[in-house]
Biopython code that builds the backbone (N, CA, C, O; Angstrom):
import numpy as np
from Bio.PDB.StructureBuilder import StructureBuilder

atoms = [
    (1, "UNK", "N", (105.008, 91.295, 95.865)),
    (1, "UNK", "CA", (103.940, 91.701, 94.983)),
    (1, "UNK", "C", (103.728, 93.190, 95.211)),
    (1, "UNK", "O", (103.688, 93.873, 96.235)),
    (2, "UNK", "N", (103.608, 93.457, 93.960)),
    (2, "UNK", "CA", (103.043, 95.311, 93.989)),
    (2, "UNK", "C", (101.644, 95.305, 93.577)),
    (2, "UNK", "O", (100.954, 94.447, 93.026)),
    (3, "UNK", "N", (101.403, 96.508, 93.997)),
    (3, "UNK", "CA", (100.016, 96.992, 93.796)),
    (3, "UNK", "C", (100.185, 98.021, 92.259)),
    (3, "UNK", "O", (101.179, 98.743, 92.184)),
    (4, "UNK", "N", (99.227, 98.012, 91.174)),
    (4, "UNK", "CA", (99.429, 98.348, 89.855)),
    (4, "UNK", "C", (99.788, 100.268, 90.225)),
    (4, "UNK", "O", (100.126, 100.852, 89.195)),
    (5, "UNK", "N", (99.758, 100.852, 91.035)),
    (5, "UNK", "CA", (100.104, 101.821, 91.741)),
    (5, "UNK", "C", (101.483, 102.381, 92.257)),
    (5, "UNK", "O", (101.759, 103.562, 92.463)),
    (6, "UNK", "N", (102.067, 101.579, 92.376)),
    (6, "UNK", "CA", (103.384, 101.737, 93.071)),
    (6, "UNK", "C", (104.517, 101.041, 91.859)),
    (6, "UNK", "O", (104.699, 99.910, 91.407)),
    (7, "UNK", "N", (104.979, 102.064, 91.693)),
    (7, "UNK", "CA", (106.089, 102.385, 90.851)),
    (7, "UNK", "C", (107.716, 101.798, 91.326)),
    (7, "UNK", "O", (108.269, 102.283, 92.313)),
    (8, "UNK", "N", (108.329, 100.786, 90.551)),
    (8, "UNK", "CA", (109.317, 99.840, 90.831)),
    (8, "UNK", "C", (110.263, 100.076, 89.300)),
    (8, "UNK", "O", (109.934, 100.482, 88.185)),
    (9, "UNK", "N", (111.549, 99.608, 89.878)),
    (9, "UNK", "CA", (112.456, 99.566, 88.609)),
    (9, "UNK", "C", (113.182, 98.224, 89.534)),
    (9, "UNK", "O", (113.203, 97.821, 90.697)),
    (10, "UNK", "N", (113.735, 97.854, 88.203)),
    (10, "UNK", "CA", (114.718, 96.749, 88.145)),
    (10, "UNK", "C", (116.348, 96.560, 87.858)),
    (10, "UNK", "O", (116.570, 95.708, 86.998)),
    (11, "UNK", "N", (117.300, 97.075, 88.311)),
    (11, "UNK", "CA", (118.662, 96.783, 87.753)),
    (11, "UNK", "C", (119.774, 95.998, 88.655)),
    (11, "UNK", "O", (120.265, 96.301, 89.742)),
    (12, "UNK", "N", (119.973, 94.960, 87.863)),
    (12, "UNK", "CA", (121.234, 94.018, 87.833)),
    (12, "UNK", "C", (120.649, 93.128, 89.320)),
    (12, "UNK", "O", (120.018, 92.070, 89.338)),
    (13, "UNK", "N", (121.063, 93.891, 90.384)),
    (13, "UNK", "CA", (120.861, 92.796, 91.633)),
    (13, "UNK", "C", (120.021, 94.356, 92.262)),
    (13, "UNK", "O", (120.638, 95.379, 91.966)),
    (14, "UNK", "N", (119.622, 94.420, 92.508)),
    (14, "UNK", "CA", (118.996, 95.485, 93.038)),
    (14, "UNK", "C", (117.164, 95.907, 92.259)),
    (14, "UNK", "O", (117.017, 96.097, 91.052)),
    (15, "UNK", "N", (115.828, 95.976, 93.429)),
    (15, "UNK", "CA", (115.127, 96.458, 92.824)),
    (15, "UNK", "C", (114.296, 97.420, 93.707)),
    (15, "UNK", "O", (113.916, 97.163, 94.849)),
    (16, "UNK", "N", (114.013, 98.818, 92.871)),
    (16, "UNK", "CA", (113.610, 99.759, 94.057)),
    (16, "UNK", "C", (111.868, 100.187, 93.829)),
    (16, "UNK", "O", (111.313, 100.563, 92.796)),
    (17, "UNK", "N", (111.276, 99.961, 95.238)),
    (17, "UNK", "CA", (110.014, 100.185, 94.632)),
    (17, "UNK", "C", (109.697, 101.721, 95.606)),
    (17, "UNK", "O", (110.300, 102.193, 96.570)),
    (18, "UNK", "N", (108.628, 102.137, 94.933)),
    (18, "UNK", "CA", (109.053, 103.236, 95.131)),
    (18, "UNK", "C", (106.913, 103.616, 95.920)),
    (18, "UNK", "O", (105.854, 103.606, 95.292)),
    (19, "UNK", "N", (107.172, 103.870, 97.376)),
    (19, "UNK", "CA", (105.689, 103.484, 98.207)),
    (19, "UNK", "C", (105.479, 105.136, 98.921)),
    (19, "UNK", "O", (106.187, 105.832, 99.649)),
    (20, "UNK", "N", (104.182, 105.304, 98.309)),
    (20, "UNK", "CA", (103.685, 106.960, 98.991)),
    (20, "UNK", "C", (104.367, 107.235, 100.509)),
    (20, "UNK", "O", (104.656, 106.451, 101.414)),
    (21, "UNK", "N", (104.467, 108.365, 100.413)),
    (21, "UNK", "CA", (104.657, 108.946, 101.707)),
    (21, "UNK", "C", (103.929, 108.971, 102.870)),
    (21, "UNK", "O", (104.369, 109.261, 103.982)),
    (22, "UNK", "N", (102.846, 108.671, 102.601)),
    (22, "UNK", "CA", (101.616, 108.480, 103.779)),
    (22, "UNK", "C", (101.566, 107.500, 104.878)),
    (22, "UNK", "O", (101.094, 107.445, 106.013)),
    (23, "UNK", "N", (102.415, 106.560, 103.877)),
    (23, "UNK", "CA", (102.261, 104.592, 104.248)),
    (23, "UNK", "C", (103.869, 104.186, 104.641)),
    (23, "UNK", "O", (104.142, 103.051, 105.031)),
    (24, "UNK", "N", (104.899, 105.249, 104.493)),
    (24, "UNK", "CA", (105.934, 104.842, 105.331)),
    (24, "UNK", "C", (105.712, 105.002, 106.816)),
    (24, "UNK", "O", (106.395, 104.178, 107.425)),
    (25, "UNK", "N", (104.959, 105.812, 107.650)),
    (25, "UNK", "CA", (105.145, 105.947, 108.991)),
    (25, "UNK", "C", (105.239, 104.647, 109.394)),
    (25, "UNK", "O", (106.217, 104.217, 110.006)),
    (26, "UNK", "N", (104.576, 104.189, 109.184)),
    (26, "UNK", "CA", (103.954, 102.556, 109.664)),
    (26, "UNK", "C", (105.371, 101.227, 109.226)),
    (26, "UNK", "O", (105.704, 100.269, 109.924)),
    (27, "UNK", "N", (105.612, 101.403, 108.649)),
    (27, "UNK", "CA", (106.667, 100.435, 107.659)),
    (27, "UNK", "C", (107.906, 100.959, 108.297)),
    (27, "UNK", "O", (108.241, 100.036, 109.039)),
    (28, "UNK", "N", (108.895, 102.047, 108.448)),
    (28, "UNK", "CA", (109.553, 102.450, 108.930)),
    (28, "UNK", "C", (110.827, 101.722, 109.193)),
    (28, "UNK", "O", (110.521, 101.053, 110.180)),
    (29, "UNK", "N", (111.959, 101.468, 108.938)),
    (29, "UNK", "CA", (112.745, 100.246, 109.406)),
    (29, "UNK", "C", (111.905, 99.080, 109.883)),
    (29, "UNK", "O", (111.677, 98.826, 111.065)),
    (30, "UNK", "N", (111.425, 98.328, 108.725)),
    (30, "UNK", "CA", (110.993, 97.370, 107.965)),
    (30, "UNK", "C", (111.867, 96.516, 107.336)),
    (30, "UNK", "O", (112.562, 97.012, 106.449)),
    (31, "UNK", "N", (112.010, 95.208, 107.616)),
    (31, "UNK", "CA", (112.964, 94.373, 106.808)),
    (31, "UNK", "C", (112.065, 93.750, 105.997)),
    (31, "UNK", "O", (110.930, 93.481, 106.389)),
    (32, "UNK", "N", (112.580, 93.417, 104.575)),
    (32, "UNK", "CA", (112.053, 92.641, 103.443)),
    (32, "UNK", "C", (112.843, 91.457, 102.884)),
    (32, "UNK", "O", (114.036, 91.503, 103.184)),
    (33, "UNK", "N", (112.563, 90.668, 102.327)),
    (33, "UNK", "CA", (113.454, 89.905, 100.980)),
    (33, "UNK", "C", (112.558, 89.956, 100.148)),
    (33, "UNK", "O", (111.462, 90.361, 100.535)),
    (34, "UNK", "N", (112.735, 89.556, 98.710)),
    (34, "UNK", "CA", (112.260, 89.231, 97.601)),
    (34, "UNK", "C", (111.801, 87.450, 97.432)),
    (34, "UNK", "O", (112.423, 86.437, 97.751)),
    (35, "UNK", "N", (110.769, 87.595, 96.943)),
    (35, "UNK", "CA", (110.505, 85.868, 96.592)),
    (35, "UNK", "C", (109.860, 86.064, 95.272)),
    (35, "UNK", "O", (109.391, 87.140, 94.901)),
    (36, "UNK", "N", (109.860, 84.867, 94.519)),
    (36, "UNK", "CA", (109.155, 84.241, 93.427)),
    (36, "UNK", "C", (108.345, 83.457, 94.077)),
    (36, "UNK", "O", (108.845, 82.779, 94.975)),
    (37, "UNK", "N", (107.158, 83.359, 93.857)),
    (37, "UNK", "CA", (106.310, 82.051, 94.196)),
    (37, "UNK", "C", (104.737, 81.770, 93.226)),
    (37, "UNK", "O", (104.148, 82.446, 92.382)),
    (38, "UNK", "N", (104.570, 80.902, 93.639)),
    (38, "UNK", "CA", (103.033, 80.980, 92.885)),
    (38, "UNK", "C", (102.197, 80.771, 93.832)),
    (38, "UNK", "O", (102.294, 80.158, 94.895)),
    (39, "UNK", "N", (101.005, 81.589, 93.131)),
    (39, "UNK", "CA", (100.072, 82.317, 94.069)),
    (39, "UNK", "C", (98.490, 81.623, 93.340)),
    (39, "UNK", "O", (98.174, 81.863, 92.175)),
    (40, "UNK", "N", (97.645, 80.762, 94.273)),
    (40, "UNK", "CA", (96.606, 80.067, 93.641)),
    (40, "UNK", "C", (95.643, 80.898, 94.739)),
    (40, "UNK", "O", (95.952, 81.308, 95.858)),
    (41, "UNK", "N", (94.209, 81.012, 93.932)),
    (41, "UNK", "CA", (93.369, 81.872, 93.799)),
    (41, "UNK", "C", (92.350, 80.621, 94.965)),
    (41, "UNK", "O", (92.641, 79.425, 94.957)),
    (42, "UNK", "N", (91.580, 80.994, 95.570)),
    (42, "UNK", "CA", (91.387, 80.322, 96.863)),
    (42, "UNK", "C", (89.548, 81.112, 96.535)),
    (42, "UNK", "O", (89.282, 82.305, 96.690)),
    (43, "UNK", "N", (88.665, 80.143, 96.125)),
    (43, "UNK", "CA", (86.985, 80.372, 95.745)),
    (43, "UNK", "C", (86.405, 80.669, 97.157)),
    (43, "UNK", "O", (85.442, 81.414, 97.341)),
    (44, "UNK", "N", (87.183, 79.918, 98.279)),
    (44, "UNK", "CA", (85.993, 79.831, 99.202)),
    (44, "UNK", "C", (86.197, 81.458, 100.210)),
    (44, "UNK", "O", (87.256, 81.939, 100.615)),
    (45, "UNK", "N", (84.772, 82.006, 100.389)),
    (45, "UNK", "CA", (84.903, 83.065, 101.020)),
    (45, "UNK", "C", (85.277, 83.313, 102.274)),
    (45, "UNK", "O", (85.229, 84.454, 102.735)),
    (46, "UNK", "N", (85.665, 82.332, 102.926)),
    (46, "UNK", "CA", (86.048, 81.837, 104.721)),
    (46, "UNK", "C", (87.343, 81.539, 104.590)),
    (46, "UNK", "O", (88.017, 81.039, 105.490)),
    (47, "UNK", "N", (87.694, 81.788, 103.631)),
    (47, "UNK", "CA", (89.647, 81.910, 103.791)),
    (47, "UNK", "C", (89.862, 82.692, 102.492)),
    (47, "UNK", "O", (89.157, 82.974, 101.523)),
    (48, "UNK", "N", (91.265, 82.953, 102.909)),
    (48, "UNK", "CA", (92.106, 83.819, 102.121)),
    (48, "UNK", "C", (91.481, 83.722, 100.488)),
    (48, "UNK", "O", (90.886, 82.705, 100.131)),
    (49, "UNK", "N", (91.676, 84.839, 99.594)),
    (49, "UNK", "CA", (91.416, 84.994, 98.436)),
    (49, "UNK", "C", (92.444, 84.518, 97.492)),
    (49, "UNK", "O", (92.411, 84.047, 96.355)),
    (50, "UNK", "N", (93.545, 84.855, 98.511)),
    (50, "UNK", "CA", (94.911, 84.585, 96.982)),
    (50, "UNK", "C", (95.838, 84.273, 97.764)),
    (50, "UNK", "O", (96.294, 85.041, 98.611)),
    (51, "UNK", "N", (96.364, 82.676, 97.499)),
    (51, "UNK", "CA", (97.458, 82.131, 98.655)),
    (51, "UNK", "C", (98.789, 81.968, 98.224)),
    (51, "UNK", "O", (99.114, 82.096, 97.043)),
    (52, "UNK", "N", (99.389, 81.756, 98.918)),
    (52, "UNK", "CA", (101.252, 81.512, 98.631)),
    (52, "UNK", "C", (101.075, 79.873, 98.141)),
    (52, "UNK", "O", (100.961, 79.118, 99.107)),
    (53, "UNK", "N", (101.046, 79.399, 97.195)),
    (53, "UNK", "CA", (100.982, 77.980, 96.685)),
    (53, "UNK", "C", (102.557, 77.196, 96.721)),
    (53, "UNK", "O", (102.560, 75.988, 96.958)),
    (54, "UNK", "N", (103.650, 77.781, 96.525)),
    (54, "UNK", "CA", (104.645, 77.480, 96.057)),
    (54, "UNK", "C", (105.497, 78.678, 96.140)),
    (54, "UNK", "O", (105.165, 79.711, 95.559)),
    (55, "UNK", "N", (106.957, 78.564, 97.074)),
    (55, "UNK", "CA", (108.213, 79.418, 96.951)),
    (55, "UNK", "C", (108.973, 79.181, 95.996)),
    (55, "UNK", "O", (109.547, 78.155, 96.360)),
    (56, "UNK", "N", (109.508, 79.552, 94.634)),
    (56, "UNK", "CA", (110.316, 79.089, 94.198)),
    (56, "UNK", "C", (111.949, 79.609, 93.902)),
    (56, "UNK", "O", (112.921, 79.193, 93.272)),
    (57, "UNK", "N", (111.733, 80.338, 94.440)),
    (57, "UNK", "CA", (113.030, 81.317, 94.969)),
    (57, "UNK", "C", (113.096, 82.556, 95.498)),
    (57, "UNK", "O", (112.534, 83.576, 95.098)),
    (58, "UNK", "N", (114.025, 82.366, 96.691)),
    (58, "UNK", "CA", (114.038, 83.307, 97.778)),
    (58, "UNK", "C", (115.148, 84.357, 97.660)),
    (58, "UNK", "O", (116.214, 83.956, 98.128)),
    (59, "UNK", "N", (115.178, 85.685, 97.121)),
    (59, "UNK", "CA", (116.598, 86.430, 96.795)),
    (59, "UNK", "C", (117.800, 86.568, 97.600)),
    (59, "UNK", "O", (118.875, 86.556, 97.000)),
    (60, "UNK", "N", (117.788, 86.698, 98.869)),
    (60, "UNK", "CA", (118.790, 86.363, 100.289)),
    (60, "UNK", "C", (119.391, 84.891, 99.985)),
    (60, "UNK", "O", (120.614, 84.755, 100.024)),
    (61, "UNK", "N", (118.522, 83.735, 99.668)),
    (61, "UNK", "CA", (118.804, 82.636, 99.422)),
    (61, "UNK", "C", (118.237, 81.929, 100.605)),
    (61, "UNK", "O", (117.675, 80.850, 100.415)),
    (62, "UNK", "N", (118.364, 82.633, 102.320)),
    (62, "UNK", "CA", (117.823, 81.923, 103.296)),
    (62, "UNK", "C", (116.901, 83.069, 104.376)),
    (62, "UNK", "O", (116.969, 83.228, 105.595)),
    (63, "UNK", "N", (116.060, 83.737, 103.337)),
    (63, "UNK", "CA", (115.027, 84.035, 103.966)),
    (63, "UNK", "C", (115.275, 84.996, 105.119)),
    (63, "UNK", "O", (114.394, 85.037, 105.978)),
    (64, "UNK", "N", (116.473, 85.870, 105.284)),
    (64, "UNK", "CA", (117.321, 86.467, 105.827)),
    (64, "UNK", "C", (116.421, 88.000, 105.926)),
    (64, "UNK", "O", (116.397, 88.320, 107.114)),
    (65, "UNK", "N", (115.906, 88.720, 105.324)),
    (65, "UNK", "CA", (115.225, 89.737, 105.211)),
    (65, "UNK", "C", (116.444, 90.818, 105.463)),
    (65, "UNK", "O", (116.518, 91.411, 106.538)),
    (66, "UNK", "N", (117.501, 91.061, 104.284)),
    (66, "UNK", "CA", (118.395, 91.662, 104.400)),
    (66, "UNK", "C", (118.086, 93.053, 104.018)),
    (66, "UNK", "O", (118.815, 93.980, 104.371)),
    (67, "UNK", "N", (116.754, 93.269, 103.126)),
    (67, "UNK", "CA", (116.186, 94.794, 102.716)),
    (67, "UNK", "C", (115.484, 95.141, 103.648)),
    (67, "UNK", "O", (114.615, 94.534, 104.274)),
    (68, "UNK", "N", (116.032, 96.524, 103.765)),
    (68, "UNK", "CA", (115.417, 97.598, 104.707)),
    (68, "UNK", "C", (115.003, 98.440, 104.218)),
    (68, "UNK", "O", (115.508, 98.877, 103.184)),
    (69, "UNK", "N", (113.574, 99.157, 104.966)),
    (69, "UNK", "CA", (113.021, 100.445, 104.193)),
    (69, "UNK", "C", (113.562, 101.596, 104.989)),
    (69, "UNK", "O", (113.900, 101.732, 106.165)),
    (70, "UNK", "N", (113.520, 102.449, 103.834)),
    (70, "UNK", "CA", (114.413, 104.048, 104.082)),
    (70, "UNK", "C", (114.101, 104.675, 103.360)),
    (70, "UNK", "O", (113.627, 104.092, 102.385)),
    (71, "UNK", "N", (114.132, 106.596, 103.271)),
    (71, "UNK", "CA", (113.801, 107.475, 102.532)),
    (71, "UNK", "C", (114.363, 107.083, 101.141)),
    (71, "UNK", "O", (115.407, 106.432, 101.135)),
    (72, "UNK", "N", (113.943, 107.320, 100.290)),
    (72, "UNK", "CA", (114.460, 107.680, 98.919)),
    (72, "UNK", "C", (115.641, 109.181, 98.759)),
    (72, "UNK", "O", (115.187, 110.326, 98.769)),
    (73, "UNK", "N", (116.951, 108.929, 98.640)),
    (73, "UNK", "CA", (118.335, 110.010, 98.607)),
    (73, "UNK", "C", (117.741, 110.533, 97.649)),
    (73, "UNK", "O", (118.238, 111.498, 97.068)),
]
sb = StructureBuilder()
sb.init_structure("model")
sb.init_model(0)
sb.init_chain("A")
sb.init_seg("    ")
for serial, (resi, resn, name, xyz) in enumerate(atoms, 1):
    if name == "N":
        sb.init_residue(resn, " ", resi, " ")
    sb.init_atom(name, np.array(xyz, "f"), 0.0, 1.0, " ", f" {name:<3s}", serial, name[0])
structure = sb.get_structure()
């Protein structure tokens, strides 16, 4: 999930999102994967607001976290 802020493109098997400079120190060789899932909205104020309901596909295939973060070339 992105934030309406952070700027992403999409091509073929590959997708690059593109995260301020401020907020890499922290992230830094960072592993990721991609998921699809659905996300149900959670009323009560003593837990989470917005939950992982359902994975329905994982881009690695086994949850492998094969994306790494790195400068933009």
């Amino acid at each position: 999930m992105t934030a309406p802020t952070t700027r992403r493109a999409s091509r073929a098997k590959t997708v690059d999102v593109e995260i301020p400079v401020s907020l890499i120190g922290g992230i830094a060789g960072a592993s990721y994967d991609g998921v699809t899932a659905g996300l149900k909205v959670n009323g009560n104020l003593h837990a989470p607001l917005l939950c992982v309901d359902n994975v329905f596909k994982v881009a690695s295939g086994d949850l492998s976290l094969p994306g790494k973060v790195m400068p933009a070339k």
